[in-house]
N, C-alpha and C positions, 0 to 999 in steps of 0.2 A: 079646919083644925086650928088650934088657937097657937101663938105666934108665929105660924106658916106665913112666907110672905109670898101674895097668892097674883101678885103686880099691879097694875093701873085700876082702880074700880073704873066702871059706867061712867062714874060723876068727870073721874080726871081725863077719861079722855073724850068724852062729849066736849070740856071746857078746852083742852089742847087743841080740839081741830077747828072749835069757835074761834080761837085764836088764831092758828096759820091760814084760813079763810078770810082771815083779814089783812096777811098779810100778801105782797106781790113778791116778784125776784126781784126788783128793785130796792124793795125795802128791806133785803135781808144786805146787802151792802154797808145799812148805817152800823158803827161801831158797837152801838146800843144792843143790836141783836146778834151779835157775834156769838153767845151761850148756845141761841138758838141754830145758829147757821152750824158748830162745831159738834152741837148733840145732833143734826139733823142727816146730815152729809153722810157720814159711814153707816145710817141707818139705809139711807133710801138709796146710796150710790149700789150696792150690790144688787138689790130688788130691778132699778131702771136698766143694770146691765145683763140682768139675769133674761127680764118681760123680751128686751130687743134681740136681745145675739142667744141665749141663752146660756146655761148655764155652763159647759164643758167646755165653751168657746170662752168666757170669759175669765174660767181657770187657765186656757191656755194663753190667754193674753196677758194675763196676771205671771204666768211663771215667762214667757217670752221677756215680758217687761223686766224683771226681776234679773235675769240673766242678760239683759243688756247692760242693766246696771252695773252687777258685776266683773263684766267684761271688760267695761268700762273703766273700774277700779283698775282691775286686774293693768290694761293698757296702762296706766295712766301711772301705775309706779315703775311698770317696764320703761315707759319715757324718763321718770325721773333716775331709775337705775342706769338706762342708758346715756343721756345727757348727763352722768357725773362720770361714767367709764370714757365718756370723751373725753370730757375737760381734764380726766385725770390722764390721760394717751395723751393729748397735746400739750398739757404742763411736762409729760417727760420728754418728748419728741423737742419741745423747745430748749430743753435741759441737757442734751445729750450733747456729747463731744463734739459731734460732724458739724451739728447746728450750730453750739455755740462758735465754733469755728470759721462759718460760712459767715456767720452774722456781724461776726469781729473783721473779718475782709473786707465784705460788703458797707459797713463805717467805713473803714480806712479809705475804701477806693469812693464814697459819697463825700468824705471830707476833702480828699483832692482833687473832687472834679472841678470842673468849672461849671458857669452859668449857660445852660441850654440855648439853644436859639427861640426864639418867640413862635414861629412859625413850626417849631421842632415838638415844641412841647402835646402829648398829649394824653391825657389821663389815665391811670391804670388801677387809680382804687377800686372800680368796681370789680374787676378779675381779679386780683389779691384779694376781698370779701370772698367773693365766690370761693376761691379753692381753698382757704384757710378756716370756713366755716363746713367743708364738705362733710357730711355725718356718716358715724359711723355705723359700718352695718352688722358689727356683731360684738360680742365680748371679748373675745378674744382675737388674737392678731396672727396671721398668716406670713410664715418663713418666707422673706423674699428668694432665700436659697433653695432650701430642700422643703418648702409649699405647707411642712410642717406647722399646727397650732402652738399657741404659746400667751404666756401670759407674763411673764417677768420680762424685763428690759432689761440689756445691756447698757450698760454705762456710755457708751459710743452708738454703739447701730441700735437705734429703735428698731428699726424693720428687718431684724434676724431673731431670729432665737435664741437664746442661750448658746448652745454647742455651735452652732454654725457663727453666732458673733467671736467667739473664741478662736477659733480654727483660723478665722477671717483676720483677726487681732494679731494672731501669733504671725501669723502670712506677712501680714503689713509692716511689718516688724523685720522681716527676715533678711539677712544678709550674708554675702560670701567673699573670701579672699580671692579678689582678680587685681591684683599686683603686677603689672608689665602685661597685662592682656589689654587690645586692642577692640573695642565698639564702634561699630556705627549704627546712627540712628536718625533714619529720617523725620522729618519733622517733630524738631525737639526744644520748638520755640513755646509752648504754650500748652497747657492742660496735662493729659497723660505723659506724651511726648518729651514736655518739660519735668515729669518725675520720672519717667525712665532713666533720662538722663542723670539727674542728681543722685540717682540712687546707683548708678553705675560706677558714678565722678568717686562718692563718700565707700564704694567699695573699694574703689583704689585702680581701676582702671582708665585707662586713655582714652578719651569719648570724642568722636568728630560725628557733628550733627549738621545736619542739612535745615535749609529753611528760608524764605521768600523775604525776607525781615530781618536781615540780619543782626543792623543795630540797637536792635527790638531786642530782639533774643537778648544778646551781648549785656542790650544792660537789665535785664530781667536776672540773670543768673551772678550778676558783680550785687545788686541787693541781697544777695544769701549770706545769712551771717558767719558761715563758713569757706568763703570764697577764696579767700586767701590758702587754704590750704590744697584747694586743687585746680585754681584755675589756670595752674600751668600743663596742664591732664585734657582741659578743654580748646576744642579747636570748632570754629562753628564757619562752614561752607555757605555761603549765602551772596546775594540773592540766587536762590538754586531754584527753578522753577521744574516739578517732574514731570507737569505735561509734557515738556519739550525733550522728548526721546531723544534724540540725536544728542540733546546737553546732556541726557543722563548717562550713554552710553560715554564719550569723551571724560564722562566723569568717574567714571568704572574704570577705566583704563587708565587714568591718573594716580586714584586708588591703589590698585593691582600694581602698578609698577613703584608707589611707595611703600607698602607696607610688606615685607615678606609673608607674614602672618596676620589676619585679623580674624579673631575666635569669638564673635560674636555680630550677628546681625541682625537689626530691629525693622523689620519695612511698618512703620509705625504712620510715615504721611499717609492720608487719605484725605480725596476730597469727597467730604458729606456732604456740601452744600456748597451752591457754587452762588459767590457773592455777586450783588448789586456791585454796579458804579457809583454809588452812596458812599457804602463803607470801604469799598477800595482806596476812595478820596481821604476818608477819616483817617483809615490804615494810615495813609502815604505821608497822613498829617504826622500820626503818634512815632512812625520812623524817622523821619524830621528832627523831631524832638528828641526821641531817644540817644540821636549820631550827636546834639551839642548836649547831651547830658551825661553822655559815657566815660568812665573816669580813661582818663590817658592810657594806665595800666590793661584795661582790656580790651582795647584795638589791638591786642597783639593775638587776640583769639582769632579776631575776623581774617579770613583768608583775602588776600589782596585784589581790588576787584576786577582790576585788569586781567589777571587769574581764570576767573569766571568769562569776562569779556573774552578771552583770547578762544577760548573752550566752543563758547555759542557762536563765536564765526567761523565755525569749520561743521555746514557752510551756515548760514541764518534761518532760522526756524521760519515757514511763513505765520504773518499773524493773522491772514483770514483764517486758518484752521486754530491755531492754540494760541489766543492774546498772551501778553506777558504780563504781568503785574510793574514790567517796568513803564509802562505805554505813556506816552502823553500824559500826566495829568490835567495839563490845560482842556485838553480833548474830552477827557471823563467828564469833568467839569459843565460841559456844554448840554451833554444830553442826560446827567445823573440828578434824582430828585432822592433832595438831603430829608426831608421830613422824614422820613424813616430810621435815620440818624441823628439822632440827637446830637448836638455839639457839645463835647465834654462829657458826655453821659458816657461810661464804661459799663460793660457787662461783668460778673464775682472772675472772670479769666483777664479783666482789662483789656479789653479788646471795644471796638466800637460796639454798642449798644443796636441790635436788629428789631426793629419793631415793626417786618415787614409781616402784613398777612398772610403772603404766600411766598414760600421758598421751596429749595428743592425735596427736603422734605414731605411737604403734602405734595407735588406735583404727579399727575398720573402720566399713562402713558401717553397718552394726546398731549399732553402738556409738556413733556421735555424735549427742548431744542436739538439739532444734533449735534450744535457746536457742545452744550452740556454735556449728551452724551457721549461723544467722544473725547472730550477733556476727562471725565467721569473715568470709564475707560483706562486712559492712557494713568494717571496717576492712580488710582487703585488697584489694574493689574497688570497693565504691562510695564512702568518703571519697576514693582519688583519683579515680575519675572525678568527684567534686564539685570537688574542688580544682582539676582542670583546666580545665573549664567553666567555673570562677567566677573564676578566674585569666588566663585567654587572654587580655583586651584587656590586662594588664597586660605580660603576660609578652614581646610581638610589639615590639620596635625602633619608637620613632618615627621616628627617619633612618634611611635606607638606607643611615648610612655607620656606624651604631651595630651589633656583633655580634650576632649571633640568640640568641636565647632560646634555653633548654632543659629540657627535661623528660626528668628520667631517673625511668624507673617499675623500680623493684629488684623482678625476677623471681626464677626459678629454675628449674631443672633438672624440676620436680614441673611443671610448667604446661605442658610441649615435648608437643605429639600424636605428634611423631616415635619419643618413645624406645618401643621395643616390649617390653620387658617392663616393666610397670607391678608393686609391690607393692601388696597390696589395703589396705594405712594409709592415715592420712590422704586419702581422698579428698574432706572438705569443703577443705581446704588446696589440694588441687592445682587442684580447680578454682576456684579465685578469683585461682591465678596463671594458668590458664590464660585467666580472664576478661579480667584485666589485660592480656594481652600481644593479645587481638583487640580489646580498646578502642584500644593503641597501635597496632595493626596497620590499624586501621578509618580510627583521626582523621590520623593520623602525615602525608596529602596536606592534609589543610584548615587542619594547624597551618602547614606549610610556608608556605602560602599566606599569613600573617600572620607571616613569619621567624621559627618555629617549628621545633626540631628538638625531636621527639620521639622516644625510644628506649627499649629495655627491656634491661636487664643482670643477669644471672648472677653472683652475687659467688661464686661458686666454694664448696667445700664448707672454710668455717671454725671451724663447732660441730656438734656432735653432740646430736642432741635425741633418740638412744635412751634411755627409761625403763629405772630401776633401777640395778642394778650397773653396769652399762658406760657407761650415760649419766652418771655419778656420777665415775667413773674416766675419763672421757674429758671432762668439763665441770672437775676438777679436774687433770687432767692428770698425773696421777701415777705416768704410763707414754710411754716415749716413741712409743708406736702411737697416733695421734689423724691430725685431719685433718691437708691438705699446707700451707694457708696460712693466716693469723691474720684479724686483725679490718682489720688496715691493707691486707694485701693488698685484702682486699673492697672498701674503701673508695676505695684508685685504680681499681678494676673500675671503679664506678658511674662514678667522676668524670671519667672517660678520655676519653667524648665530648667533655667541653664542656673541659676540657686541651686534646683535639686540635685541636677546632675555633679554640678561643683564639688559641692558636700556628700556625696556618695557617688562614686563612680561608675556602682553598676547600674543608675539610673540612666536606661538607655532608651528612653520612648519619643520614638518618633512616626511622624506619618499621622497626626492626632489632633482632634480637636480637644481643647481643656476649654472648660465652662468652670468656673467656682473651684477651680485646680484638681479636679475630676475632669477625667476622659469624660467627653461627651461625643452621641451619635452626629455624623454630616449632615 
C-alpha cells in the first residue's frame, strides 16, 4: 500500500549486516561508532537475555533490579531525613539550659586549672568523637521520665517531654518556709549533697553537714553569691568519716544532747565508689589549698578539730578494717600511681579528674575486696541506720501542733528488687541501697508513731560513674550525650517530701519510695 511504511527493504539490511560483519567488540569502543553501539544495545540486549535465562526470568530480574533502585532511593532520603533530625537534636541538646550551663562550668574550672603532669596526660578525643557522633535511632525522642514519645523540646531538659519537663521545672524551683527548723545532712560537700544544702540554708533553716573535707566544703559554699546572708545558719562537722561507727555513734549523741529538736534528716553520704590512693593524694592536695584560701569569716562554720579528735578517741577505730582519709599521706604516696590523675585537671564537681579503667562501679563480685565491702556497707547502711536510732527522740514533734519530722534516706535505682534485668557491677553497692530501703520499709510505722515520716528517694540518674574514657567524657561533660538532670534536680528529688508536706500538712506519706516525685514500687 502506497505511503505504508513497510521497514528495512532486502537491500538495507543485507548492507547493515555487511557492515557489523566487519565489525569486532573492539571496534565498537572507537567514538566514531558510538550511533551504532547506542542503536544496537537495547536492540540485541533483550533478545541475548531472553535466548540465555529466558524470558520470565529476565522480567523478573528487570523488576528485582528496579526495586532495588528504588529502595535505594527510598534509603537514601531516609539517611538524609535522618542525618538532619540529628543535627537538628544536637543543635538543641547543645542549646538547652543544663548544657549551656555544664559548658559555662566546665570553661570556668579549664580556665583555672593548672598544667597536667607529662606522665598524666592522656588523650580522650577519640571517646568525645565517639559519643558525641552517636546516631540517632529514630524521629522522635523517648521521655527520660514517663518513657513517653515526643518531638518538641523544652527549653532546659532535652531528654523530657514537654509535661514531664514542666512538672520537673516547677519541682526544681520549689520552696518552703523552714525558719528556726534544724537539718542535718550528711555529705553536703559536693554535688547533690551540696544543693540539698543550699537549698535548705536559702529556705531559711539551720544546716549542719557532715563531710571528709571539711575546708573544701567551707570554702565551696563562701563562693555563693549569697553567702553572707546565711552562712551564719551553716555549720559543717568535718573531717567526719561514716565508715568509722563508733565516730558516728559519739557523733549522734553530741547531736541529741545539742539540739532539742531537729526536724529534718538527710542520710545523703554514700560511698559509690571507693577511691584510689591517686586521688585521695590529689583530694588531700585541694584541702591544703582550700584551708590557706578560706576567707577568715568562714572558719567559724568548721567545728573545731580537736572536737572531732576528742570523739574518734573514745576508743580509736582500727585502720586494718576502715582506713581514714586522715592516714599518712607520705605513705599513700609510696604505693599510689598518679597517671590516672591528672595534676590540676578537675572533674564539672571540681573534684580530682578519675581516669581510672576500673573502679567500683564496673567491679563484679569476684572483684570486690572485703575491706570495700565492708567500708561499702558501713557507710551506705549502717551509719544511717545509727543516725536514725540515735536521732529518733530528737527528731518526733514535742506539740502536736509542731510539723513532723523527716527522714529522707537517698536511694536508687541499684537497691529496687523489681527491676528484672540486673547488671552483674557493683553488687556490694546495690545491696546496701537495697538494705537501706527495707530498713525504711521495716521502721517507716514505728517512726510514724513518734510524727515521724520516713521515706526513701531516687535522685534520678545525674553522674556517670562509668570508668575510663566515657566516665571522663561524661564526669567532664564535653559532649552533649550525658545524663537527663543535674545535681539540683536530684536535690528537689530528696527534698520534695518534706516541701510537700510543709506546704500542706495533710501530706503524710511515709514508708515510700519516690522516683520522679511519684511513689514508685521497691
Amino acid at each position: 500500500m502506497e505511503g505504508k511504511d513497510d521497514g528495512p527493504s532486502s537491500d538495507d539490511i543485507a548492507k547493515c549486516a555487511a557492515v557489523l560483519q566487519q565489525l569486532s567488540a573492539a571496534d565498537l569502543q572507537h567514538p566514531e561508532l558510538s550511533p551504532i553501539r547506542e542503536a544496537g544495545l537495547p536492540l540485541f540486549r533483550r533478545l541475548v537475555l531472553k535466548e540465555k535465562f529466558g524470558s520470565e526470568e529476565v522480567l523478573d530480574f528487570l523488576k528485582k533490579k528496579s526495586d532495588v533502585h528504588q529502595m535505594t532511593a527510598k534509603l537514601q532520603r531516609l539517611h538524609r531525613v535522618v542525618k538532619d533530625e540529628h543535627d537538628a537534636r544536637r543543635q538543641k541538646a547543645e542549646s538547652c539550659g543544663m548544657n549551656l550551663r555544664r559548658k559555662a562550668d566546665l570553661a570556668a574550672i579549664k580556665a583555672e586549672s593548672q598544667m597536667p603532669d607529662e606522665q598524666c596526660a592522656e588523650p580522650r578525643a577519640a571517646d568525645v568523637d565517639r559519643m558525641a557522633n552517636t546516631p540517632v535511632d529514630s524521629l522522635y525522642s523517648n521521655c527520660n521520665m514517663c518513657r513517653g514519645e515526643y518531638i518538641d523540646h523544652h527549653h532546659f531538659y532535652h531528654q523530657l517531654c514537654p509535661r514531664c519537663a514542666e512538672h520537673n521545672w516547677e519541682k526544681r524551683h520549689q520552696s518552703a518556709d523552714m525558719s528556726g527548723m534544724v537539718c542535718v545532712v550528711t555529705g553536703g560537700r559536693v554535688r547533690i549533697g551540696f544543693r540539698i544544702v543550699l537549698k535548705l540554708l536559702r529556705a531559711g533553716a539551720f544546716v549542719l553537714t557532715t563531710t571528709r573535707y571539711p575546708n573544701d566544703c567551707a570554702l565551696r559554699f563562701s563562693q555563693e553569691s549569697d553567702y553572707e546572708v546565711w552562712r551564719h545558719r551553716l555549720e559543717i562537722c568535718g573531717p567526719l568519716e561514716l565508715c568509722d561507727l563508733r565516730l558516728v555513734e559519739r557523733f549522734c549523741e553530741q547531736l541529741a544532747r545539742r539540739f532539742p529538736r531537729i526536724h529534718v534528716l538527710i542520710n545523703n553520704a554514700a560511698q559509690t565508689l571507693t577511691r584510689r590512693e591517686g586521688w585521695n593524694i590529689r583530694m588531700a592536695k585541694l584541702e591544703t589549698q582550700a584551708a590557706s584560701q578560706l576567707p577568715s569569716a568562714s572558719h567559724a562554720a568548721i567545728r573545731p578539730p580537736e572536737q572531732v579528735a576528742a570523739i574518734a578517741a573514745q576508743p580509736a577505730q582500727s585502720k586494718e578494717v576502715v582506713p581514714l582519709p586522715q592516714a599518712n599521706a607520705a605513705l599513700w604516696k609510696e604505693a599510689a600511681v598518679l597517671k590516672d590523675f591528672p595534676e590540676g585537671e578537675l572533674d564539672e564537681s571540681l573534684q580530682p579528674l578519675d581516669l581510672s579503667s576500673v573502679n567500683s562501679w564496673s567491679r563484679r563480685l569476684e572483684e570486690v575486696s572485703t575491706v570495700e565491702l565492708l567500708q561499702t556497707l558501713a557507710a551506705n547502711t549502717a551509719a544511717p541506720f545509727i543516725m536514725c536510732s540515735k536521732l529518733a527522740n530528737v527528731l518526733g514533734p514535742k506539740e502536736a501542733s509542731e510539723a513532723y519530722g523527716h527522714v529522707v534516706n537517698v536511694s536508687a535505682l541499684e537497691g529496687k528488687f523489681s527491676v528484672k534485668n540486673k547488671s552483674p557491677g557493683h553488687p556490694h553497692t546495690n545491696m546496701a541501697k537495697a538494705a537501706l530501703n527495707m530498713m525504711t520499709h521495716t521502721s517507716c510505722k514505728d517512726m510514724f508513731r513518734r510524727r515521724i515520716l520516713m521515706n526513701c528517694v531516687d535522685t534520678g540518674w545525674v553522674t556517670d560513674m562509668a570508668p575510663g574514657g566515657v566516665g571522663s567524657v561524661a564526669a567532664t561533660h564535653e559532649t552533649w550525650v550525658g545524663p537527663p538532670l543535674d545535681e539540683e534536680d536530684g536535690a528537689a528529688r530528696v527534698l520534695d517530701p518534706v516541701f510537700s508536706h510543709l506546704k500542706d500538712c495533710t501530706w503524710l506519706l511515709r514508708g515510700r519510695f519516690f522516683k520522679n516525685y511519684y511513689v514508685a514500687g521497691w
